[in-house]
N, C-alpha and C positions, 0 to 999 in steps of 0.2 A: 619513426617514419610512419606516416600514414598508409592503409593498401593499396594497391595500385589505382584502384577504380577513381581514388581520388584526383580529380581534375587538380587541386588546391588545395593547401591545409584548409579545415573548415575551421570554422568562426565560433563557431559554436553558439553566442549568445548574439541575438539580432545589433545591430549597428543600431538600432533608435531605440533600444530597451533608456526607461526613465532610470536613472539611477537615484534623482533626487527625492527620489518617493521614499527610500528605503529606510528610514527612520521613521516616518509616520505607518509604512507596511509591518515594521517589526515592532510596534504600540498594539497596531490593532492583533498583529498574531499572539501575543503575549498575554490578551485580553480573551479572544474569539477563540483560540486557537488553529486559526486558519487564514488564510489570506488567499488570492486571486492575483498572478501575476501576468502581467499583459504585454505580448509580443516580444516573448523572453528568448526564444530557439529560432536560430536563423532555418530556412527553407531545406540545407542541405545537411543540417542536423534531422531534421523532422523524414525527408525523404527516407537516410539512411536507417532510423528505429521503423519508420510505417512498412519498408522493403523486408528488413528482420521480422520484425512482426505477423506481416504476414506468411511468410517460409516458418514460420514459428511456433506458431497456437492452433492446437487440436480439439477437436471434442471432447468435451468433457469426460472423466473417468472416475471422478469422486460423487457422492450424492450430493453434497456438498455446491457441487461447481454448475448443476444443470437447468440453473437458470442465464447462464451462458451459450452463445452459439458454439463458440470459441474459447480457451483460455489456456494459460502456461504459467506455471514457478518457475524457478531459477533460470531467467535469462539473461542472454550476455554476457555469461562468465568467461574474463581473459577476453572480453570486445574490445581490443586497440580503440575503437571509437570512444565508446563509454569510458574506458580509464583514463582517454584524453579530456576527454567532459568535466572529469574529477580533479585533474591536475591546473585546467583553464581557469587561469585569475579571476578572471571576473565572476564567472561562475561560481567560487570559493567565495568571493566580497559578498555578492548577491545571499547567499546561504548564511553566512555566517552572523554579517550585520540584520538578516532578519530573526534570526534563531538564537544570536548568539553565542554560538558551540561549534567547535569543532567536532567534523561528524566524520564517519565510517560506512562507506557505501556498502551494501548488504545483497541484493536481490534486485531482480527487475521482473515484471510482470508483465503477462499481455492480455487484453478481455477485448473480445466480440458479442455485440450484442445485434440481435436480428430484428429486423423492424417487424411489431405488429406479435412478435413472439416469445422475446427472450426477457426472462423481468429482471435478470442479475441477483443482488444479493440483495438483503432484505435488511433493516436497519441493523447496524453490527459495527464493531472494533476487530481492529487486528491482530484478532485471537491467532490465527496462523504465522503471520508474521513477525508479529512480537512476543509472541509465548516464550520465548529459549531467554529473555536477557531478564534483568531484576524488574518486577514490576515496579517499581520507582522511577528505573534508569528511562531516562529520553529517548524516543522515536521518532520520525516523521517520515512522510511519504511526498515525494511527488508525483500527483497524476496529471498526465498531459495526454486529452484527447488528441485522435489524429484523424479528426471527422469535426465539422462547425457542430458546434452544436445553440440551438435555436429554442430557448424553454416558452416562444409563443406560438412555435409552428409544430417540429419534431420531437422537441425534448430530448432522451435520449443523455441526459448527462449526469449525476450524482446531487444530492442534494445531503444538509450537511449540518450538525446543530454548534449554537456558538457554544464552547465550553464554559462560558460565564453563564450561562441558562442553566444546561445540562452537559457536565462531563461524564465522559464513561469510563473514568479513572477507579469506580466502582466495579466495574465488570473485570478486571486485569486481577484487581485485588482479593475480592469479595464473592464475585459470581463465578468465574471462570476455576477456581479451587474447589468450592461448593459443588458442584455441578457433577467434576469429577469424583468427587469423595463421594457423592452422593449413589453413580455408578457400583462406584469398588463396592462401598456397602449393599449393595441390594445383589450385586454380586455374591458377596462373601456369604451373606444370609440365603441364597438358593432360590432370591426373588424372580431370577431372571429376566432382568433388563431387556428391553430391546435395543435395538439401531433407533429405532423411530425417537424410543424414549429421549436419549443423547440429542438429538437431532432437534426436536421442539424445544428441548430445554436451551441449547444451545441457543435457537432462534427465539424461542417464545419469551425472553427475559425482558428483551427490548422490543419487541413485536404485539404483545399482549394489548387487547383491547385498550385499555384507558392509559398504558405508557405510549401507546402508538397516537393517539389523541394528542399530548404532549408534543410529541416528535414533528408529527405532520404539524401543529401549529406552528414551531419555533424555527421549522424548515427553512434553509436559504436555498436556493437554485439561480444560478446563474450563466448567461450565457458564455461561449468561447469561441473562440477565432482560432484558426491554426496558430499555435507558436503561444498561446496562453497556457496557464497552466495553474492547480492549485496544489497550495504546498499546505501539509496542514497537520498538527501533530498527532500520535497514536490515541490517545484520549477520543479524539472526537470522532460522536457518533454519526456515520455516515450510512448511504442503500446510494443503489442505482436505479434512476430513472429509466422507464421504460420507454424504446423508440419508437415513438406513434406514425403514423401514416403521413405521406411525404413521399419527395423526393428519394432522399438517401434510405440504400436499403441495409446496412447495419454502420454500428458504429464501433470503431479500434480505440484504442486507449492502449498505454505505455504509463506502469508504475515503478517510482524506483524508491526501493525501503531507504533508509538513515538510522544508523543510532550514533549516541554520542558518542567518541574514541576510549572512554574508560566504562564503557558499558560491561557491564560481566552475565556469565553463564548463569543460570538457573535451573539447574539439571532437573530439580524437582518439576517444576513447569513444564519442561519439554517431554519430561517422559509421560506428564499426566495426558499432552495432545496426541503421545502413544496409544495411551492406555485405552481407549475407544477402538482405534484402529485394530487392535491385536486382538480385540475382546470379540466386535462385531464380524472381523473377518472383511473389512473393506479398506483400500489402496490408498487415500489421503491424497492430496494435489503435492505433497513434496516429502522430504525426508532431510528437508535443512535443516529444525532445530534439533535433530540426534546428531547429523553430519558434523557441525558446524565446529561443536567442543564435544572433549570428553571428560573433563572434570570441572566442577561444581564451584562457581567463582571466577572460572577461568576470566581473563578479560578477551572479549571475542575479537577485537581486531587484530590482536596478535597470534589469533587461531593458525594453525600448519591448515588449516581447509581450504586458505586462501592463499594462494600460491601468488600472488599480486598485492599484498599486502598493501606497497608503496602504491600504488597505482588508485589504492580507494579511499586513501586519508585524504579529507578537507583540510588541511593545514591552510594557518592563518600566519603569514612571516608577521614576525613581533616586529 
């Protein structure tokens, strides 16, 4: 059953969403790694996450997050709405025939960005979000603004590289282990690391003078309407737009992680997005890839952390 505030079961996906696009949208995702879906969440889906949302996202408390006005990890866990969202047909067709996988809902996110102030994140992968599962294993996100966004007047929205150009299937692999080993060693030899150090490297791998040259050329930014939304896999290197002067004076956004239901733990991974935290003596935006599993391989949708287990599988009836 729905909660009471519900006038109606909601619909969850808009009445005139294109269905016949989804074969040529699940070409170009498989290529770009991303895609732009338009007029996908009806009004009373959108109400009910922009109402959480906002009761929701604080000020930031990571160094990490303070180019946010606003923001929050693990939202909506055990949201009767959302695990309806996961179980709704169409919503499963939608997902699946673009993705092609059976997926595992994870986390929900919230970010405010303040017009004229807040720059968000800077070009980066989902070192936080997908650190805990095998870097091989499949992710994706959906971000759905809950503010128009206008990339000729405001801006204000994410900008996004196609993974046939530049993937950052590099950075999961290759940068993001490096980085930390790099720590522990200069560690272990009595160099003493800073916070600051972690922090540039972190950002500065994809940020650096002539890869950001790259980035900004091969950038797409496109606008959104309420009820759009881009779905787009962990690979691709994305930042946020900052919201320029205008009308609207910040903009909300609502992300929700994916991975694929035979995803497994990577204990090494997630202890290495520890290993910063415990060193520098600073709080992190979550404590979900230690939460989530405790052994190594584990497969995470069948984790005891999620007490709704059923409620987050994308099942596709054969």
């Amino acid at each position: 059953m729905y909660p009471s505030f519900q006038v109606k079961p909601m619909q969850y996906i808009n009445q005139e969403f294109n269905y016949t696009i989804l074969e040529s949208l699940a070409k170009k995702f498989k290529e770009q790694g991303f895609v732009k879906l338009i007029n996908v969440f009806d009004n009373d889906f959108i109400k009910y996450i922009e109402n959480k949302i906002e009761a929701s996202i604080n000020a930031p408390i990571d160094r990490y997050q303070t180019g946010f006005n606003r923001i929050a990890f693990d939202l909506f866990v055990a949201d009767k709405i959302v695990d309806s969202l996961m179980q709704n047909s169409k919503f499963r067709n939608i997902m699946f025939r673009i993705t092609k996988k059976e997926l595992f809902y994870t986390q929900g996110l919230g970010f405010e960005l303040e017009k004229n102030k807040s720059t968000g994140f800077p070009w980066h992968i989902g070192t936080q979000s997908f650190g805990y599962q095998q870097a091989s294993d499949f992710g994706c996100t959906i971000w759905m603004p809950l503010d128009e966004i206008n990339t000729k007047k405001q801006r204000g929205g994410m900008a996004y590289i196609p993974e046939n150009i530049i993937s950052g299937k590099f950075m999961y692999e290759d940068i993001d282990p490096s980085i930390v080993r790099y720590i522990k060693e200069r560690y272990q030899n009595n160099d003493n690391p800073q916070l600051e150090d972690y922090l540039q490297l972190r950002d500065g791998i994809l940020n650096n003078p002539y890869m950001k040259v790259l980035l900004d050329h091969f950038a797409v930014e496109d606008d959104f309407a309420i009820g759009d939304i881009l779905l787009f896999n962990k690979n691709v290197i994305h930042r946020s737009i900052k919201l320029e002067e205008g009308a609207l004076q910040r903009r909300r956004a609502f992300a929700m992680r994916f991975i694929e239901n035979h995803s497994t733990y990577d204990q090494e991974r997630a202890l290495n997005l520890e290993f910063p935290r415990q060193l520098f003596n600073y709080p992190g935006c979550s404590t979900f890839h230690l939460d989530v599993c405790g052994q190594d391989g584990e497969i995470i949708a069948k984790s005891r952390y999620f007490s709704n287990h059923d409620n987050r599988h994308l099942f596709i009836s054969k």
